[in-house]
DRENKE-397415 format. One record per residue (C-alpha): residue in one letter; x negated, y negated, z negated. Coordinates in nm, 3 decimals. Each point is the difference from the previous one (the first is absolute). Example, Ala and Ser with C-alpha at 12.3 -4.5 7.8 and 13.67 -1.06 7.14 Angstrom:
<atoms>
   resn         X         Y         Z
      A    -1.230     0.450    -0.780
      S    -0.137    -0.344     0.066
</atoms>
This chain:
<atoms>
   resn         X         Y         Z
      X     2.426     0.193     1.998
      X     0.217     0.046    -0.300
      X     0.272    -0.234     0.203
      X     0.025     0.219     0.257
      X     0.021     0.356    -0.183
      X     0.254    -0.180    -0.201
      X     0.197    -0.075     0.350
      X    -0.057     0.382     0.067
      X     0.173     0.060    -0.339
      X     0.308    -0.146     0.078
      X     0.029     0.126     0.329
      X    -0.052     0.320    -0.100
      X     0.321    -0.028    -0.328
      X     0.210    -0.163     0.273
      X    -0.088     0.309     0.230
      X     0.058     0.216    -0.245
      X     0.369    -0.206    -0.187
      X     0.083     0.038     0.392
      X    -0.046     0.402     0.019
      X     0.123     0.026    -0.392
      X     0.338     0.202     0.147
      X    -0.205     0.274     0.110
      X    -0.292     0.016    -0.241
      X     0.284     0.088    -0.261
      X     0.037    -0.089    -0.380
      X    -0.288     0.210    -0.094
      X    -0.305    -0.141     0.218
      X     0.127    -0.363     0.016
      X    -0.014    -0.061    -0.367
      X    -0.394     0.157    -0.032
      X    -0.056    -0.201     0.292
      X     0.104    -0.349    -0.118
      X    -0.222     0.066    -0.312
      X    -0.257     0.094     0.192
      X     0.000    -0.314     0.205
      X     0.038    -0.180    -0.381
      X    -0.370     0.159    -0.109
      X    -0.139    -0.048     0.382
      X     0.130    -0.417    -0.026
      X    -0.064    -0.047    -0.381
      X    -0.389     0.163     0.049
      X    -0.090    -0.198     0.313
      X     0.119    -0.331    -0.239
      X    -0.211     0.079    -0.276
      X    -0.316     0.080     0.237
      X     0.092    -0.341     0.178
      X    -0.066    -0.200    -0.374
      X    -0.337    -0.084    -0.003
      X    -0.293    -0.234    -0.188
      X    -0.062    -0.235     0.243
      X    -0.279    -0.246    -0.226
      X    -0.117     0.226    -0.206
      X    -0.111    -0.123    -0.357
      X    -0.377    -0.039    -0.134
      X    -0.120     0.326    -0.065
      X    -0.235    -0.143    -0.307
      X     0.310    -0.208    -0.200
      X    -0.111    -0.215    -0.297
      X     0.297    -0.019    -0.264
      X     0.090    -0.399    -0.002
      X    -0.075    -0.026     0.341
      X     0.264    -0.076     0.240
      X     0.016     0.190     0.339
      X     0.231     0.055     0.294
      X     0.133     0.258     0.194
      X     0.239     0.107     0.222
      X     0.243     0.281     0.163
      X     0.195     0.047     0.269
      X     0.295     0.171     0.116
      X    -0.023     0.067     0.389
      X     0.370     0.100     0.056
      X     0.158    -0.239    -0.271
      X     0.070    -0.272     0.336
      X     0.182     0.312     0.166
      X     0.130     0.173    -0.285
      X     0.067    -0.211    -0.291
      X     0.338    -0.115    -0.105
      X     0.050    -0.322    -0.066
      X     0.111    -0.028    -0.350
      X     0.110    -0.257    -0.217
      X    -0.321    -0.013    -0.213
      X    -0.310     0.082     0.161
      X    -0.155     0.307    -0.081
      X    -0.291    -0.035    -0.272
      X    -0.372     0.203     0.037
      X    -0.150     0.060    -0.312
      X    -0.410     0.038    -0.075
      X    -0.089     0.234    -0.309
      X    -0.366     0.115    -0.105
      X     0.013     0.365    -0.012
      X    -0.263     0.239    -0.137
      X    -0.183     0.273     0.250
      X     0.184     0.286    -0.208
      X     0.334    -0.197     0.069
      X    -0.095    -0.074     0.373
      X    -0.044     0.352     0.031
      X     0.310     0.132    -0.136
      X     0.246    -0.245     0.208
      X    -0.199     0.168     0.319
      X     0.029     0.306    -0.076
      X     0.324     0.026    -0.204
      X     0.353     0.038     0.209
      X     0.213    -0.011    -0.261
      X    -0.107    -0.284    -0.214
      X    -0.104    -0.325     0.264
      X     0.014    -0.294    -0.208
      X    -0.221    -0.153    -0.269
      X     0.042     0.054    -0.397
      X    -0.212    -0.245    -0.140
      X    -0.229    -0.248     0.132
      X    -0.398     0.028    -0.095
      X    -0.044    -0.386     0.013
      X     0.213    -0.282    -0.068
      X     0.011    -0.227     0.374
      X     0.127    -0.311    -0.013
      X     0.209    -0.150     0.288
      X     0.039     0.322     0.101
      X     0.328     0.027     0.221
      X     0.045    -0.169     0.285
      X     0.278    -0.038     0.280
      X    -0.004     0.214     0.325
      X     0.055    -0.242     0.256
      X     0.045     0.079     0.379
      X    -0.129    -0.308     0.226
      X     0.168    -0.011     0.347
      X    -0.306    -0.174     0.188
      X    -0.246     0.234    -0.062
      X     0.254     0.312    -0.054
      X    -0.182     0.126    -0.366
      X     0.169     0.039    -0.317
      X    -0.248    -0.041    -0.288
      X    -0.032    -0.019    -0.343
      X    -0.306    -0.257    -0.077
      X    -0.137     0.015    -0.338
      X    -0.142    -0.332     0.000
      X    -0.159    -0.041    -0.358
      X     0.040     0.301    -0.192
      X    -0.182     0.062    -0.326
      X    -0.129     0.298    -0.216
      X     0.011    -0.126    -0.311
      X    -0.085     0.334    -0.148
      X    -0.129     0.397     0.010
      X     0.086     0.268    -0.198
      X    -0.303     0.228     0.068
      X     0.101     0.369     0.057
      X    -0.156     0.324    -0.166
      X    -0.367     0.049     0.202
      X    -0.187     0.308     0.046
      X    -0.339     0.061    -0.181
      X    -0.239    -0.244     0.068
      X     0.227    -0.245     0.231
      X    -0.028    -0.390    -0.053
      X     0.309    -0.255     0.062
      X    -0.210    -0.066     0.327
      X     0.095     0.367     0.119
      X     0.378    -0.058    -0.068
      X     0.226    -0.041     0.317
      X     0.316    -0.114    -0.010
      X     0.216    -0.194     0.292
      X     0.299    -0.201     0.052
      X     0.354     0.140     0.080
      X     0.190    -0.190     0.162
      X     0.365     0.102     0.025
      X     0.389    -0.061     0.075
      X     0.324     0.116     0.088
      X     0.175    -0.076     0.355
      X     0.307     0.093     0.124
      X    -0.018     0.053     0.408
      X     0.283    -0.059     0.243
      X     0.164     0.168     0.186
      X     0.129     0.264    -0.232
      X    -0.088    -0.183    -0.338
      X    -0.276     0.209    -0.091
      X    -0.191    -0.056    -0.357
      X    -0.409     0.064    -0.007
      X    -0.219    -0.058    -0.223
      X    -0.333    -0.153     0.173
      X    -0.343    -0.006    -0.211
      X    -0.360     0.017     0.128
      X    -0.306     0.021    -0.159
      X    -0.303    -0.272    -0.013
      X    -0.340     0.113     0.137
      X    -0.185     0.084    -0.372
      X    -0.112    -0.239    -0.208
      X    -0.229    -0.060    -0.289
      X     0.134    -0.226    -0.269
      X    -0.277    -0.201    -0.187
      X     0.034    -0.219    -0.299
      X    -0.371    -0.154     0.026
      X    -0.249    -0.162     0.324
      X    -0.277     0.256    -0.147
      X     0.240     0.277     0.128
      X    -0.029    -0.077     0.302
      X    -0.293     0.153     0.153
      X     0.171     0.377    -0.122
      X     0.352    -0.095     0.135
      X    -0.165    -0.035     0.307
      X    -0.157     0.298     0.028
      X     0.321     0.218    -0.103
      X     0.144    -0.209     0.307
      X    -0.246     0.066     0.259
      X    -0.042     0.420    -0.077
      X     0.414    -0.018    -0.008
      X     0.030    -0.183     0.371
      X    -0.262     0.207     0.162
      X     0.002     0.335    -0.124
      X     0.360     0.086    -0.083
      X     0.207     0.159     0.254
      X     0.304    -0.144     0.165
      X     0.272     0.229    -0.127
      X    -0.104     0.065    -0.344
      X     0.144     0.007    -0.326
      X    -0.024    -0.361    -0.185
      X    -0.312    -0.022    -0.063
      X    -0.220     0.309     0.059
      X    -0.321    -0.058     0.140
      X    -0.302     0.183     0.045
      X    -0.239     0.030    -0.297
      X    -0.291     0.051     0.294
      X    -0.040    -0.097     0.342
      X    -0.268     0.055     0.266
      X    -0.323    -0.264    -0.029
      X     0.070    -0.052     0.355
      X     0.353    -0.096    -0.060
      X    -0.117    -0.220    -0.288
      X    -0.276    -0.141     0.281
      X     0.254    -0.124     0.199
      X     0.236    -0.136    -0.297
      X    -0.310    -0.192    -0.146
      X    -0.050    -0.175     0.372
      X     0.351    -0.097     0.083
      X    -0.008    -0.150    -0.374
      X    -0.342    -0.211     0.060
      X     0.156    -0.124     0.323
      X     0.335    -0.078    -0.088
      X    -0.147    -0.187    -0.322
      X    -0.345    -0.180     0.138
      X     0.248    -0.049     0.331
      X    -0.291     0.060     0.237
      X    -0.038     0.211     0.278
      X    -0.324     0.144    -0.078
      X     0.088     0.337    -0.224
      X    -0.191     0.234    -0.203
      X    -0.314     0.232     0.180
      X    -0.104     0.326    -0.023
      X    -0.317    -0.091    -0.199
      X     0.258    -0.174    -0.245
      X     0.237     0.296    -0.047
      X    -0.352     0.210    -0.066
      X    -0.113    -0.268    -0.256
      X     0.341     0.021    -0.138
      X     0.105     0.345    -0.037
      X    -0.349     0.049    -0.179
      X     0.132    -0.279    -0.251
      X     0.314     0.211    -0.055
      X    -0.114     0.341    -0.017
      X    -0.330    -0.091    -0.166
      X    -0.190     0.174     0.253
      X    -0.316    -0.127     0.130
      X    -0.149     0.354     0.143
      X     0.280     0.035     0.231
      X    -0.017    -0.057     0.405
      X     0.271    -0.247     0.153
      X     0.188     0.322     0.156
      X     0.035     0.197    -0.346
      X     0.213    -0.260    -0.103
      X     0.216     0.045     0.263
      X     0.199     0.309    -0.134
      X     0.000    -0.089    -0.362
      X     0.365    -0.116    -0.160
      X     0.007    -0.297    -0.252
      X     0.167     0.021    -0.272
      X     0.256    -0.331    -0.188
      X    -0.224     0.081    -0.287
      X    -0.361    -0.109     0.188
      X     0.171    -0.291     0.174
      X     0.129    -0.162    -0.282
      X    -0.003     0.204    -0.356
      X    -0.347     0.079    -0.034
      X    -0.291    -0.246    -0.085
      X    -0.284    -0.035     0.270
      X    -0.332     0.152    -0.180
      X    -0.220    -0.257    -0.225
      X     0.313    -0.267     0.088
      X     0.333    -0.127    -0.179
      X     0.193     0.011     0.301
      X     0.198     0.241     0.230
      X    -0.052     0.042     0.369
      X     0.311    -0.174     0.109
      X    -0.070    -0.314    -0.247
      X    -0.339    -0.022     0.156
      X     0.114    -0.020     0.376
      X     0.283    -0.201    -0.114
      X    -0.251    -0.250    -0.094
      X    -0.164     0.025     0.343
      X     0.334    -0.089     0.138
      X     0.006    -0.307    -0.187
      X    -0.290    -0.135     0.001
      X    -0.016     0.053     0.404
      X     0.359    -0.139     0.033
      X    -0.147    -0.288    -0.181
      X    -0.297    -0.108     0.070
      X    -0.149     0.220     0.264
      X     0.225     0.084     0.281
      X    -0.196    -0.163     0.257
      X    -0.300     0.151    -0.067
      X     0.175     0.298    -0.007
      X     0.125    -0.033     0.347
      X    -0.343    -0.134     0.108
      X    -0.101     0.366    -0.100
      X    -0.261    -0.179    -0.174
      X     0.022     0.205    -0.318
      X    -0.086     0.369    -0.080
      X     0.209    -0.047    -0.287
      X     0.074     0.385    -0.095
      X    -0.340     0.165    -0.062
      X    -0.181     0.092    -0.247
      X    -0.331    -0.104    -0.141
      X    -0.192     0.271     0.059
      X     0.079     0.003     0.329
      X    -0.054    -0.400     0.028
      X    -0.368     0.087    -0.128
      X    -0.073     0.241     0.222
      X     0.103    -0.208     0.322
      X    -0.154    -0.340    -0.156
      X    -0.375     0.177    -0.103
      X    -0.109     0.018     0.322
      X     0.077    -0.373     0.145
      X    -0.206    -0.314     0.002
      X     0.076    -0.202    -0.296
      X     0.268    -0.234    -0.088
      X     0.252     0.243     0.194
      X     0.310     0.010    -0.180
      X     0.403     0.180     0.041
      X     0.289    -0.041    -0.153
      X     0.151     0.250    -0.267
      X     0.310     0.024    -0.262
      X    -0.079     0.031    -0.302
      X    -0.011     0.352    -0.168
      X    -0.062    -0.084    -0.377
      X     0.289    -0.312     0.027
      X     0.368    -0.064     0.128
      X     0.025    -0.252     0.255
      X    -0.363    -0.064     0.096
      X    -0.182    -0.046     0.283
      X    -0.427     0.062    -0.018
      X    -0.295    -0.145     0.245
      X    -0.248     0.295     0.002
      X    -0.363    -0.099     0.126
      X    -0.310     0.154     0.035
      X    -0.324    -0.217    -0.110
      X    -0.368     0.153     0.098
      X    -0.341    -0.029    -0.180
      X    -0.311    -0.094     0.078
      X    -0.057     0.302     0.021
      X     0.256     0.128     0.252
      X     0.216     0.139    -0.321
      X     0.361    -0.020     0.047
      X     0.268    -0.069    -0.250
      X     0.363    -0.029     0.048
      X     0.165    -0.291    -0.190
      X     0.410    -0.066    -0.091
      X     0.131    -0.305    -0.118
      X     0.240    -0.029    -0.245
      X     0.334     0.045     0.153
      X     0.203    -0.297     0.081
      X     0.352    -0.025    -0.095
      X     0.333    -0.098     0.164
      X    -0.083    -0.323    -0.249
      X    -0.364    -0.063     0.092
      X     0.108    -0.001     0.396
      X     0.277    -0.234    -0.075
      X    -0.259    -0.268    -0.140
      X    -0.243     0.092     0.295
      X     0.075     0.205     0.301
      X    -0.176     0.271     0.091
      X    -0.189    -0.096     0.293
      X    -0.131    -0.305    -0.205
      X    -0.154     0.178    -0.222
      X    -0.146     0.215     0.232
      X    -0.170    -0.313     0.177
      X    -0.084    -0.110    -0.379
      X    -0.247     0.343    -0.081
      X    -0.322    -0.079     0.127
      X    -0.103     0.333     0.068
      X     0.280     0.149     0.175
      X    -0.142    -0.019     0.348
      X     0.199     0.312     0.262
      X     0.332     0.156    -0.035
      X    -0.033     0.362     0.023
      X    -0.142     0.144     0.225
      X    -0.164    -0.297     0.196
      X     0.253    -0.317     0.031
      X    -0.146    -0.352    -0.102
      X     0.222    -0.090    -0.308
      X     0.058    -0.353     0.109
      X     0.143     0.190     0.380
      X     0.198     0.205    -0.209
      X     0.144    -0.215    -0.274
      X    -0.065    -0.333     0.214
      X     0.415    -0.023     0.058
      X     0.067     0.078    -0.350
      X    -0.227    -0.316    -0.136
      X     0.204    -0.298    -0.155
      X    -0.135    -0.353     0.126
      X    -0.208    -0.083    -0.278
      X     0.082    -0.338    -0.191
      X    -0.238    -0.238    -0.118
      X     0.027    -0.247    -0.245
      X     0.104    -0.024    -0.343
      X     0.040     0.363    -0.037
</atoms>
């Protein structure tokens, strides 16, 4: 597309170099600069991040990245010394200004020192591409910015610019190309992980596409946040089996600490960045988003098949697990994360008395580490007294494919 309305360009100047005897030495001038700022706009629209970089960088870590020019085959001169594109770590205040500023359009200072940091733009006849590849690129370091009130390094976006000069023939013409990395969260430490992540996620699904680097909404609707929270399960478990209504209900309870609510109150209520990952979850010494970021893992993991088996409840609470369970024969049992851990998954049971009493039991949650030394469904066939799945499924027809052939022997 940009090929053609470049063609169109052309056609149009030589139309218009063609008529210049009767367009006079007023309008011909203002034209020809007009077609300058119509050409030099549609080339810096046509320079674009084509692999973008992580959006949660460690410092020492190498990455890659790349951009591409879609009119450099067309447009580019071919000059003695290859043109060079140069990556720089830029703050959101600085991103911000070389969007919005005319006058101004290139980078003062850096924020970050990148190693291997400018690299060749090379056109390749066969495929018809001229990229620059950043092959191992390094930020060695971050100079953290000024943050407001109560933000952590976590909250800080910054991204990569990525810039050049060209010169375009015909008609010699000097522009200065940059674009802009999606944001990015710069982390010095593993353990910052979990918050980079979350910065991430709110960024790519609640900020608009024409905005100002990086404004984002400080709260979005629940339902919004319903279908963010799915897509993300899916995408990271990689199953095909997403998030239910009875989960979202179990869930937005967790976030808004609301257990008198009905499923449709929820439904107009806005979230706020601050619930989702600022504020502790009551009686706990973790947020919401490092709690279902947890989830993630441990289902990724170590439970994705069951998952997709739809063989755990897995989001709901246990209140709600002893009201189902109270009323079922014993040795009936679901599946449930963990409220009080990260990363956990719990077998709830109900056992009955002699005297027709019933009492709902929970097992100690296992761990991403526990299932890794003996799968789930083992240890399942292991408890004795685990008898039905929820609400009436023989355990050994439900969990029967997810048994390992037992050895015996030695061990």
């Amino acid at each position: 597309r940009c090929e053609s309305l470049v063609e169109v360009h052309f056609q149009l100047q030589q139309q218009v170099m063609a008529a210049s005897a009767e367009l006079g030495p007023e309008l011909l001038p203002r034209l020809l600069e007009r077609f300058n700022e119509v050409l030099s706009s549609l080339v810096k629209s046509s320079f674009l991040v084509e692999k973008q970089p992580p959006q949660v960088l460690k410092t020492q870590t190498k990455f890659q990245a790349s951009v591409r020019f879609l009119l450099g085959p067309q447009l580019l001169k071919v000059s003695p010394k290859p043109y060079m594109v140069r990556a720089d770590m830029v703050t959101e205040k600085q991103a911000r200004e070389l969007t919005l500023s005319t006058y101004s359009n290139t980078l003062s200072e850096s924020t970050g020192e990148i190693m291997h940091n400018v690299v060749a733009l090379e056109t390749n006849p066969t495929s018809g591409t001229c990229c620059a590849n950043f092959k191992n690129v390094l930020l060695k370091k971050i100079k953290r910015c000024e943050r407001k009130g109560s933000e952590s390094v976590t909250e800080e976006k910054c991204a990569v610019l990525f810039s050049t000069t060209v010169t375009l023939t015909p008609g010699n013409l000097s522009v200065h190309l940059q674009v802009l990395s999606l944001p990015i969260v710069v982390i010095v430490h593993g353990n910052q992980d979990n918050n980079a992540k979350a910065t991430v996620l709110w960024d790519n699904a609640f900020s608009e596409t024409d905005r100002v680097p990086f404004v984002v909404a400080e709260q979005v609707p629940w339902e919004k946040m319903c279908d963010t929270l799915n897509l993300k399960f899916m995408a990271e478990v990689q199953t095909t089996k997403g998030l239910l209504k009875e989960h979202y209900f179990f869930l937005a309870q967790k976030i808004f600490n609301d257990n008198s609510a009905r499923f449709e109150d929820f439904q107009n209520r806005r979230v706020s960045w601050a619930q989702f990952n600022k504020e502790i979850l009551p009686g706990r010494g973790f947020t919401f988003w490092q709690w279902f970021d947890g989830v993630l893992d441990l289902t990724k993991r170590c439970l994705k098949n069951y998952w997709s088996d739809r063989l755990i409840s897995g989001f709901i609470s246990k209140q709600y697990v002893c009201k189902l369970l109270s009323t079922e024969p014993d040795g009936t049992f679901l599946l449930r994360f963990s409220d009080s851990e990260i990363g956990g998954v719990t077998i709830a049971h109900v056992i009955r008395g002699k005297d027709g009493s019933s009492q709902v039991e929970n097992i100690q949650p296992f761990s991403a580490k526990d299932l890794s030394i003996r799968s789930l469904g083992d240890r399942i066939r292991d408890l004795g007294q685990l008898r039905n799945l929820y609400p009436n499924i023989p355990k050994d027809q439900a969990f029967g494919s997810h048994y390992n052939k037992e050895q015996t022997g030695k061990d």
